[in-house]
N, C-alpha and C positions, 0 to 999 in steps of 0.2 A: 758236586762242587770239586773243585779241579786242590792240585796241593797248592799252588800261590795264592788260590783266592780262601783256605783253611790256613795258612800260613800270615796272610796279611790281616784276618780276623784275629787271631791268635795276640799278632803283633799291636793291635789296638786293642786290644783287652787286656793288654799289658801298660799300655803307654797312656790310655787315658788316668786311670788312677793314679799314676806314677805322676804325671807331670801336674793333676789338681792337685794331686799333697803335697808334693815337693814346694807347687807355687803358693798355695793356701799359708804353707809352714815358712818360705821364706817371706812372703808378705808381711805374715802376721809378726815376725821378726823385725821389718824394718818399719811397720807401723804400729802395732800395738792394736791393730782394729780387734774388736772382739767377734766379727763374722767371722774371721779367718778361721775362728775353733769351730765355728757350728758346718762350716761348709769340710774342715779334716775332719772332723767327727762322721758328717754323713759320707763321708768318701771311703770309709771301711766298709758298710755292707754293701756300698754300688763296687768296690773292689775286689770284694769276696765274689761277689754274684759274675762280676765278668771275669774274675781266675777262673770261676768253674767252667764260661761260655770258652772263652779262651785255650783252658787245658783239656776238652773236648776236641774241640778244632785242632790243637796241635798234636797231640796224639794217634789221631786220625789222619794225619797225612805223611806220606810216604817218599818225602826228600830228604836229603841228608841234614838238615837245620832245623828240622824238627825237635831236635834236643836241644838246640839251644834256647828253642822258642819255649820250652819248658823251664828252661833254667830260669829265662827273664823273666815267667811269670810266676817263678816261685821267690825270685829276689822281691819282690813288690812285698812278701812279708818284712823282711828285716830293715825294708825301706819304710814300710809303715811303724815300726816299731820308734826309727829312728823320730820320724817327723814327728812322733807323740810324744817323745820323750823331749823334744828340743821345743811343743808347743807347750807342753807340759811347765819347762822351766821358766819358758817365757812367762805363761802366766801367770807363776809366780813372783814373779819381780814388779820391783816398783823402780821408775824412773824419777830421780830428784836432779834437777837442774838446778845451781848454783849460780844465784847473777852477782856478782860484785859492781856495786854500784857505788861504792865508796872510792874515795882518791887514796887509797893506799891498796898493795898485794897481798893478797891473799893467801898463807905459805899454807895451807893445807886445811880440806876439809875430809872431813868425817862423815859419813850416816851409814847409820846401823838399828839394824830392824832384827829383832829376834835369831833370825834364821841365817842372818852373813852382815856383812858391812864392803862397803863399800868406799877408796879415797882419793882424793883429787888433790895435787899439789898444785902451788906457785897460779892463782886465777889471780890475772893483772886486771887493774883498775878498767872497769867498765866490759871485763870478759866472763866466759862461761862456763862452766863446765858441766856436764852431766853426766851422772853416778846410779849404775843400776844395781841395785840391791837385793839379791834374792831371801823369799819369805821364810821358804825351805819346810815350812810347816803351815798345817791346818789351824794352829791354835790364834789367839788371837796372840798380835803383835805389837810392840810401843815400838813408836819409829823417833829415834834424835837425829838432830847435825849437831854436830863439835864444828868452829871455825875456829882457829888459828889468827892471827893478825896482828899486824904492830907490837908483839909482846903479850898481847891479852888472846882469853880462849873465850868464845860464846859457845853457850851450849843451848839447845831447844829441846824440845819435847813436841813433839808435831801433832802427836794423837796415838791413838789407836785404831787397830783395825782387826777386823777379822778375816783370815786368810782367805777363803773363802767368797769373801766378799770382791776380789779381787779375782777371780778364775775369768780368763778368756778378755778382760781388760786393764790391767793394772793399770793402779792410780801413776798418774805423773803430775809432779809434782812444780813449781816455778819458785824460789824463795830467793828473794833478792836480798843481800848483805850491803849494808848503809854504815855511813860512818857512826849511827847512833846507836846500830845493832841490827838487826832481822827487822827485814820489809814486811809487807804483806804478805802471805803464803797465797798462792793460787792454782787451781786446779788447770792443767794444760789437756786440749781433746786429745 
């Protein structure tokens, strides 16, 4: 095997791993899919297993970019690190979306979950907003909204949960504010 073709093996044993976690960990950021954790999860031992294919390959060849082909594939650790730690938070959090469906604004909502809170000002009649709240804990967690409005504060009590319960898909949540008080709550995919 010649040095460009141990070179360009090197280079994809670098950049497979890297760009399924990278993609897996952004995904699962902008959707909340819970496949996203099982496919970073499995992408740590197919990543370990092709550093090792990889830093064979580079080592063994004798051009001058062989050290950097080393370096990239040793960055894939701290870039794994990174994508666990940012799926990690993810899966913590709960997404609560705020509908004001009432003919009056909204000066500020509240929700707060054990582990952080999370708040939204000024939701004009008939808009939205949504508030991600990290759990920050394994225990179990009681989730409120405070709303603010025309002078008067509602406050709720959503439930409970166990943190846990939550890993790899946090709940999102839909609660619509009426002029009589809290809508329906509903669960959003």
């Amino acid at each position: 095997m010649d040095d460009r073709s141990r070179l360009e093996t090197a280079w994809f044993c670098w950049a497979v791993p890297a760009f399924i976690g990278v993609g897996a960990t952004i995904f699962h950021w902008l959707t909340g899919n819970p496949s996203c954790v099982v496919v970073g999860l499995l992408c740590v031992p197919l990543g370990v297993l092709l550093f090792i294919v990889g830093l064979a390959h580079a080592v063994t060849a004798k051009s001058g970019r062989r050290g950097l082909m080393i370096l990239l594939l040793f960055s894939n650790f701290p870039l794994a690190l990174a994508c666990a730690w940012v799926g990690l938070r993810e899966s913590f959090t709960v997404s609560v979306t705020v509908v004001n469906e009432s003919d009056q604004t909204i000066d500020s909502a509240l929700a707060t979950f054990n582990g952080g809170a999370a708040k939204a000002s000024a939701i004009p009649p008939k808009g939205s907003a949504t508030l991600k709240v990290s759990t920050g804990t394994i225990e179990r967690c009681e989730f409120t909204l405070s709303v603010a409005t025309a002078g008067r504060t509602l406050q709720t009590t959503l439930g409970s949960y166990d943190s846990d319960d939550l890993i790899g898909g946090a709940e999102r949540l839909r609660i619509p504010v009426t002029n009589e008080g809290f809508g329906k709550v509903t669960s959003l995919p």
